[in-house]
C-alpha positions, 0 to 999 in steps of 0.5 A, a space after each residue: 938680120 944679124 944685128 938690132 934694129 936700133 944698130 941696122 938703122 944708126 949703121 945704114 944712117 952712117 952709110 947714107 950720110 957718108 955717101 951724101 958727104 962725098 955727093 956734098 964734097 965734089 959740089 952737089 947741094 946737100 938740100 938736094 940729097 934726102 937720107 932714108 932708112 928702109 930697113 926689112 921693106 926694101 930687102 933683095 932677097 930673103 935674108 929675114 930676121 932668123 933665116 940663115 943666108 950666105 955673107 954674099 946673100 946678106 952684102 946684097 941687102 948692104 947698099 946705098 941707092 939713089 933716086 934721081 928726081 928731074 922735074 918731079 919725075 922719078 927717073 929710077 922708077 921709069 922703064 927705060 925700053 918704053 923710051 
């Protein structure tokens, strides 16, 4: 919410390709790992364009996160109490 969209995005991008170098780097395939950029849609609190929000507010919307897919089934979507 601080910055431009255009920014946001080559920043987050920056972010989501650093990890996946690592991911690369200690032997996972890099055609296994998909970069996505989500901006405003996936934000964990309310930390809007315009809205004030503490700098510990707007760390919970800076973050990486990794969808592990096993034989088509997205492991992050299941509930694992249901297990």
């Amino acid at each position: 919410s601080r910055a431009s969209e255009e920014y946001n995005r080559d920043l987050s991008l920056r972010r989501g390709t650093a990890a996946k170098n690592y991911l690369v780097a200690k032997g996972i395939n890099g055609s296994r790992v998909k970069v996505e950029y989500y901006g405003k849609t996936r934000l964990l609190n309310r930390c809007y364009d315009g809205v004030a929000c503490s700098e510990a507010d707007q760390q919970l919307n800076r973050r990486t996160e990794f969808d592990i897919i096993l034989n088509g089934v997205d492991l992050s979507q299941l509930n694992c109490g249901e297990l």
